[in-house]
C-alpha positions as CSV (number, residue, x, y, z in Angstrom):
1,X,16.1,135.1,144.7
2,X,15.0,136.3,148.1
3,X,15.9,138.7,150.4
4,X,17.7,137.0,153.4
5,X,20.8,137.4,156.3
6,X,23.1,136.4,153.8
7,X,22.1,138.7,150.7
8,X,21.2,141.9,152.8
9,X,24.6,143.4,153.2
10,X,24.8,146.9,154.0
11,X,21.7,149.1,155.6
12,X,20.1,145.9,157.3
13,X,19.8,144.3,160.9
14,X,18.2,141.0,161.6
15,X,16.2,139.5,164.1
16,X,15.0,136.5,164.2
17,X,13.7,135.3,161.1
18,X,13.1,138.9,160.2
19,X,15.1,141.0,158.3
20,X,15.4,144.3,158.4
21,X,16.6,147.0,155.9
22,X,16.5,151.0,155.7
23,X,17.8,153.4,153.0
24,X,18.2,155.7,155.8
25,X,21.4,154.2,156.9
26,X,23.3,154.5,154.0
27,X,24.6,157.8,152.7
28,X,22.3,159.9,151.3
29,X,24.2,160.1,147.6
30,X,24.1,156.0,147.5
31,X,20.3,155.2,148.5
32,X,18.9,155.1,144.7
33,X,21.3,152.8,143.9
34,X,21.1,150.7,147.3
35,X,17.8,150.0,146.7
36,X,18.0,149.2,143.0
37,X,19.9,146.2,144.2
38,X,17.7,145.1,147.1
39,X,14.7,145.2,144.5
40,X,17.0,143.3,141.8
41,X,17.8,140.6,144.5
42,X,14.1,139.9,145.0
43,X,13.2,140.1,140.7
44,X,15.7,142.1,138.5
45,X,13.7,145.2,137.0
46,X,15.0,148.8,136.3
47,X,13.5,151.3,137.9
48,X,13.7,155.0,138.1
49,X,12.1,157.9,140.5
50,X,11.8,161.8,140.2
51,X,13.0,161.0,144.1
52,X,16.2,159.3,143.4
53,X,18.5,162.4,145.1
54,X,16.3,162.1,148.3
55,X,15.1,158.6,147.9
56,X,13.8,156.8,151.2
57,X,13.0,152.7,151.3
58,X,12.4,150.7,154.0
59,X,12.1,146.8,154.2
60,X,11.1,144.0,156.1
61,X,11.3,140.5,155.2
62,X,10.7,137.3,156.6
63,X,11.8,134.0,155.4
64,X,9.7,131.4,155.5
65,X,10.0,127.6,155.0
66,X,8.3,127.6,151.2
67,X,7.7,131.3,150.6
68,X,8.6,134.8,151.6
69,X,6.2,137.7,153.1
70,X,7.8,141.6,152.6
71,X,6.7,145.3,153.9
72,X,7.5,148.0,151.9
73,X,7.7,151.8,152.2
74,X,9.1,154.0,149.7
75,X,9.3,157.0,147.7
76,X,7.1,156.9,144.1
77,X,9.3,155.1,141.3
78,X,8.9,153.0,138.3
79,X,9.5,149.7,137.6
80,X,10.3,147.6,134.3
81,X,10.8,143.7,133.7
82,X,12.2,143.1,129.8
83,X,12.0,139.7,128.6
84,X,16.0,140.7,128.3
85,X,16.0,140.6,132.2
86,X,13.4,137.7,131.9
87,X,15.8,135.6,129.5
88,X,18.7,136.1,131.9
89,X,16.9,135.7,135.2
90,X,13.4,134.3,135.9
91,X,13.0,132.9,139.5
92,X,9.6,132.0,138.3
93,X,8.2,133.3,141.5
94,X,4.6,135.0,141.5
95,X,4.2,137.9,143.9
96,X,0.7,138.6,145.2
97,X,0.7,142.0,146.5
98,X,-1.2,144.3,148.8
99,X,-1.2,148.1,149.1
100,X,-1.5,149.4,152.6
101,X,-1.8,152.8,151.7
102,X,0.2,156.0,150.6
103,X,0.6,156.1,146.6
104,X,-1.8,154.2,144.3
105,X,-0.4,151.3,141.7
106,X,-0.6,151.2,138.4
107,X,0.6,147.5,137.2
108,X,0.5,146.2,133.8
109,X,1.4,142.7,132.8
110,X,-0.1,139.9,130.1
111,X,-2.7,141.9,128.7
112,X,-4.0,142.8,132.4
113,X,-4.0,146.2,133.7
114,X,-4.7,146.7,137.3
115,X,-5.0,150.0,139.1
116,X,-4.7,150.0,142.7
117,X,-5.2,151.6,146.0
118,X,-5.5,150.8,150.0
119,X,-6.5,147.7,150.7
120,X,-6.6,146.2,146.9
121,X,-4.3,143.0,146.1
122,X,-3.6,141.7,142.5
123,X,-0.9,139.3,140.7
124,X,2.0,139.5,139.2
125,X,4.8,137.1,138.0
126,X,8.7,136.9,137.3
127,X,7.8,135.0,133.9
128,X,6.5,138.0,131.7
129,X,7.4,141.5,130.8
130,X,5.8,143.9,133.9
131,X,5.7,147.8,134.3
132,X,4.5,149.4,137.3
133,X,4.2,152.5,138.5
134,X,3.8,153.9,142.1
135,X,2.1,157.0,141.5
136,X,3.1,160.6,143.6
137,X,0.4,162.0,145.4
138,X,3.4,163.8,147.8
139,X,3.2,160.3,150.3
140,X,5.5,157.2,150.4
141,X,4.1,154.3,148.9
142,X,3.2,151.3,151.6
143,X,2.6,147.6,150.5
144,X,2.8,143.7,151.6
145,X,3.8,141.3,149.0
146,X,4.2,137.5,149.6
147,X,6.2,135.6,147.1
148,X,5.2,132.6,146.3
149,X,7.5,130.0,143.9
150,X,5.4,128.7,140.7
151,X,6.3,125.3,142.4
152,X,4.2,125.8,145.7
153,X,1.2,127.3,144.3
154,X,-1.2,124.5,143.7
155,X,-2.7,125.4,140.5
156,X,-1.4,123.3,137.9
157,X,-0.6,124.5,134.2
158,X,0.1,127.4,134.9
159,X,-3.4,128.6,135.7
160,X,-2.8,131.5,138.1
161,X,-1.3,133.2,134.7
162,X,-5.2,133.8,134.0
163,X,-5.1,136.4,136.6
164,X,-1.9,138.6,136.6
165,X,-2.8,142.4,136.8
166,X,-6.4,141.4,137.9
167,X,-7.7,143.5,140.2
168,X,-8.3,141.3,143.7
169,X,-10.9,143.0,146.1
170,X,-9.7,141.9,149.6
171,X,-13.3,142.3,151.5
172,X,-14.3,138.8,150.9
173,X,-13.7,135.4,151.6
174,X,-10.3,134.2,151.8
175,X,-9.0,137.9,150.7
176,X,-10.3,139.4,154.0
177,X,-8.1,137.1,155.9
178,X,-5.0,136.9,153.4
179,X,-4.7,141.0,154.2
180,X,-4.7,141.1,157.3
181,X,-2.2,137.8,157.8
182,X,0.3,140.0,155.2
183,X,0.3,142.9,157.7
184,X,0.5,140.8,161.0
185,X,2.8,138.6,159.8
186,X,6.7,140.7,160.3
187,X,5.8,141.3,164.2
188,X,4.1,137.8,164.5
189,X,7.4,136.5,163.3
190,X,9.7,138.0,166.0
191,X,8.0,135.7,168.4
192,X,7.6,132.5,166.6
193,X,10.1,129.8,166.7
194,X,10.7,127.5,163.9
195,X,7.5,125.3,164.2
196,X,5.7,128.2,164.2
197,X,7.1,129.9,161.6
198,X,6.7,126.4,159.2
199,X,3.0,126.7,160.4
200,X,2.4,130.2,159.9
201,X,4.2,130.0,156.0
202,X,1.7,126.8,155.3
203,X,-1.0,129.5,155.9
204,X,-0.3,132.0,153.8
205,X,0.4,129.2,151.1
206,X,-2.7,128.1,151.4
207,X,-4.9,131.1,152.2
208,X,-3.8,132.3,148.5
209,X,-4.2,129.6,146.3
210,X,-7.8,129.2,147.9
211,X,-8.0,132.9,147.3
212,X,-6.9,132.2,143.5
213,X,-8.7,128.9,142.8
214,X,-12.1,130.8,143.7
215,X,-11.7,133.9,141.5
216,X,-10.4,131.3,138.6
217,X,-14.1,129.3,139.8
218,X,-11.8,126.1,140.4
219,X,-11.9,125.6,144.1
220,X,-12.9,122.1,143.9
221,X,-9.0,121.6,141.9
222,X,-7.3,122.3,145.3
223,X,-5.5,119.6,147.2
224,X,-7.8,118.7,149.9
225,X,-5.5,119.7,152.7
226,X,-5.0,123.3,150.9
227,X,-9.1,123.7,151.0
228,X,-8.7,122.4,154.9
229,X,-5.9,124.8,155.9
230,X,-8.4,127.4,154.2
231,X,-11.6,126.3,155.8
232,X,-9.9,126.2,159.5
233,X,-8.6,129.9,158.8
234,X,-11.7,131.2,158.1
235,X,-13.0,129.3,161.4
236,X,-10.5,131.3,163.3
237,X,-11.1,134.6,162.2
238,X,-15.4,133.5,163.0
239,X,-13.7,132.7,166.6
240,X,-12.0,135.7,167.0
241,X,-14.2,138.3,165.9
242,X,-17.4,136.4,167.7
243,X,-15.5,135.7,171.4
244,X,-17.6,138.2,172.7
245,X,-21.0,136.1,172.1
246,X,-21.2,133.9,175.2
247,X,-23.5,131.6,172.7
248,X,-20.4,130.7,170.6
249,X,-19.8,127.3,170.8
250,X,-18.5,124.4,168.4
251,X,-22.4,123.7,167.2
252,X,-22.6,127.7,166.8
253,X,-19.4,127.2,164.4
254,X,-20.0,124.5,162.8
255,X,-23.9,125.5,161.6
256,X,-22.1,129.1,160.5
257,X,-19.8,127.2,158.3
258,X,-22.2,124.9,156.8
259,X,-20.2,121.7,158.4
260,X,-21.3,118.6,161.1
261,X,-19.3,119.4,164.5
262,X,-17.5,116.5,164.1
263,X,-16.4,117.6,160.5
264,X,-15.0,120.7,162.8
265,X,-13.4,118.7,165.3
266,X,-11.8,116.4,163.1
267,X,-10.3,120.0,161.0
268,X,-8.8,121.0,164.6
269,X,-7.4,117.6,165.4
270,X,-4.4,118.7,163.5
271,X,-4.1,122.1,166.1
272,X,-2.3,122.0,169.5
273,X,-6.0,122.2,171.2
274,X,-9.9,121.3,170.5
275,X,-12.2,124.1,169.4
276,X,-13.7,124.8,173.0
277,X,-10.3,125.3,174.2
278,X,-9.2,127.4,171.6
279,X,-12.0,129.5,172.2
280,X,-11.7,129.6,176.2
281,X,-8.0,130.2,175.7
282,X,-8.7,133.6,173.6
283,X,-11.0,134.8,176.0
284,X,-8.6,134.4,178.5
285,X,-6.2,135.9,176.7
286,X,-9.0,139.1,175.5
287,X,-9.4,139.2,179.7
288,X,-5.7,139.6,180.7
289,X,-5.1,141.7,178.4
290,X,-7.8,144.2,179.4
291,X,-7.2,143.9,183.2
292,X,-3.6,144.9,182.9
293,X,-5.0,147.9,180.4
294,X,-4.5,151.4,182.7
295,X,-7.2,152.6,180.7
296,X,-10.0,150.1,181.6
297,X,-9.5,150.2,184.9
298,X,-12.9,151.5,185.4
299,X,-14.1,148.1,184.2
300,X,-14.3,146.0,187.3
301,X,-14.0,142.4,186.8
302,X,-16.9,140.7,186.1
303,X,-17.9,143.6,183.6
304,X,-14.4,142.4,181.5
305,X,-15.8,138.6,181.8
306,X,-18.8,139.7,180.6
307,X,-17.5,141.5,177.8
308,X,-15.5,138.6,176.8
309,X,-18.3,136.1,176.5
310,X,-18.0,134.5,180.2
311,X,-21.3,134.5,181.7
312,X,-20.6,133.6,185.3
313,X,-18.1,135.2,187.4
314,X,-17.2,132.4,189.7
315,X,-16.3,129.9,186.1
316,X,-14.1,132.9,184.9
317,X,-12.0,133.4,188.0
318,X,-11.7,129.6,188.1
319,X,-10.8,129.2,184.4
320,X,-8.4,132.5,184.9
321,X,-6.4,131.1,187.7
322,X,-6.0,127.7,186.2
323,X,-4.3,129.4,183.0
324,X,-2.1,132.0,184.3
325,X,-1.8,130.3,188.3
326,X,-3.3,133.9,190.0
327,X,-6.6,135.2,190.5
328,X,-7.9,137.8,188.2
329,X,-7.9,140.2,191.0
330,X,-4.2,139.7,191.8
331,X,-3.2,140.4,188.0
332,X,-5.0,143.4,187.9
333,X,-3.3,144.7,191.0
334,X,0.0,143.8,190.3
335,X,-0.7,145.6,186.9
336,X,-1.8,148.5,188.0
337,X,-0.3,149.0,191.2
338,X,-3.4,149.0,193.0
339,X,-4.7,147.6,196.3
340,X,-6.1,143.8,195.7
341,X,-10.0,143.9,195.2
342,X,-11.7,140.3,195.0
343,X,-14.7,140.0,192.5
């Protein structure tokens, strides 16, 4: 089961793809009990909370082609899985979540106990007994969780079972780029159309398995389009955090990910545009964004091409008016309701 238009009844409002629901907007005496059923259409537990006279939950969830991506905010609570519930209803979904903040985690499940704070990620699975509790340090507790079917993941037989309650630091590898995709993904969404969406949900897919395969040591048992996917999203993050560095270019990318160029360019063929584009489209993108800022309007123009990794003034303004049809200048001024200055 998944949260979705058709199963969010009462206290929710779509958009999009996104869906939207808030204990707030139902009365105050029915909000325990609304959001035991939005949790039992996602996995039926039981759950209980010291807060269940004043109880606030908030959720957003986005349906995607193979999977499902949910934010959560809430008061502290427990939650229990029997194998009664288990026996009755097992979607046989696994649920890799990630606390954003608030109260810490405590989850137990197959033997594995994982205790969790900010930024920390572990497993957890329909198919076995699970207790949790979301501890009450006086704040609402705030995670991501992305569901994931047993059918999708590709780890065969069952291996991802080896790591359910495992604590998963999310500093590294494909961890550091699986948190921030959770967080991103609900607003992303809003402004995606189906395509997009398809592309964004292949991701996420495959930015966890890779994420699982290497703490289970079994990378090399991926499908080779999953370690692909995985690969090019770990170029894009080295794209995006490095845009400022005029020196980055596809042999700069390729030598930092222990690759030939054409290896690289043949991982992009599958993208709407080649690596050099990519890149010259972001800082584009990094340059508009700051002209139309009110507070960088110090910066002059070719100090916000610099900063962007564009060395020569005359190539920005000519690659700026070729992507958005007006000179740098003109942007800025219709921005900022200033007078029209030329670099």
């Amino acid at each position: 089961m998944s949260i979705s238009k058709e199963t969010s009844g009462q206290g929710a409002a779509a958009a999009g793809p996104v869906v939207r629901m808030d204990a707030g907007s139902v009365p105050a005496s029915d909000r325990f009990g609304w959001w035991a059923e939005v949790v039992h259409e996602i996995m039926p537990v039981s759950i209980r909370s010291a807060h269940a006279t004043r109880f606030q939950g908030e959720l957003a969830a986005v349906g995607l082609p193979h999977s499902q991506v949910m934010t959560f905010t809430f008061s502290p609570m427990t939650a229990r899985r029997s194998l009664v519930q288990i026996r009755r209803q097992d979607p046989e979904d696994y649920f890799l979540i990630l606390v954003r903040g608030g109260s810490s985690i405590r989850l137990e499940q197959a033997g594995g106990v994982a205790c969790l704070g900010a930024g920390d990620m572990t497993l957890y699975s329909s198919s076995h007994p699970l207790a949790c509790e979301f501890h009450d340090h006086g704040r609402q507790c705030r995670m991501t969780v992305l569901r994931l079917p047993r059918t999708v993941l590709p780890l065969a037989g069952g291996r991802a079972d080896r790591l359910l309650a495992e604590p998963l630091r999310a500093g590294t590898g494909s961890a550091a780029l699986l948190g921030p995709y959770l967080t991103g993904l609900p607003e992303a969404a809003l402004t995606s159309g189906p395509a997009e969406l398809a592309r964004l949900g292949s991701i996420g897919v495959d930015l966890a398995a890779s994420l699982l395969a290497a703490r289970l040591g079994d990378q090399d048992a991926l499908p080779v389009e999953t370690r692909k996917a995985a690969l090019r999203a770990r170029i894009n993050a080295f794209i995006d955090h490095h845009l400022a560095d005029p020196e980055l270019r596809p042999a700069a990318i390729a030598a930092h990910h222990h690759i030939s160029v054409r290896t690289l360019h043949l991982l992009f063929r599958s993208e709407p545009e080649p690596v050099a584009a990519t890149i010259r489209r972001r800082r584009l993108e990094r340059c508009h964004a700051d002209l139309t800022d009110p507070g960088l309007r110090h910066r002059t123009i070719g100090e916000t091409a610099a900063r962007w990794g564009f060395r020569h003034p005359a190539d920005f303004s000519r690659a700026f008016r070729g992507a958005y049809g007006v000179s740098p200048s003109d942007v800025r001024a219709r921005a900022l309701d200033m007078p029209v200055r030329r670099m």
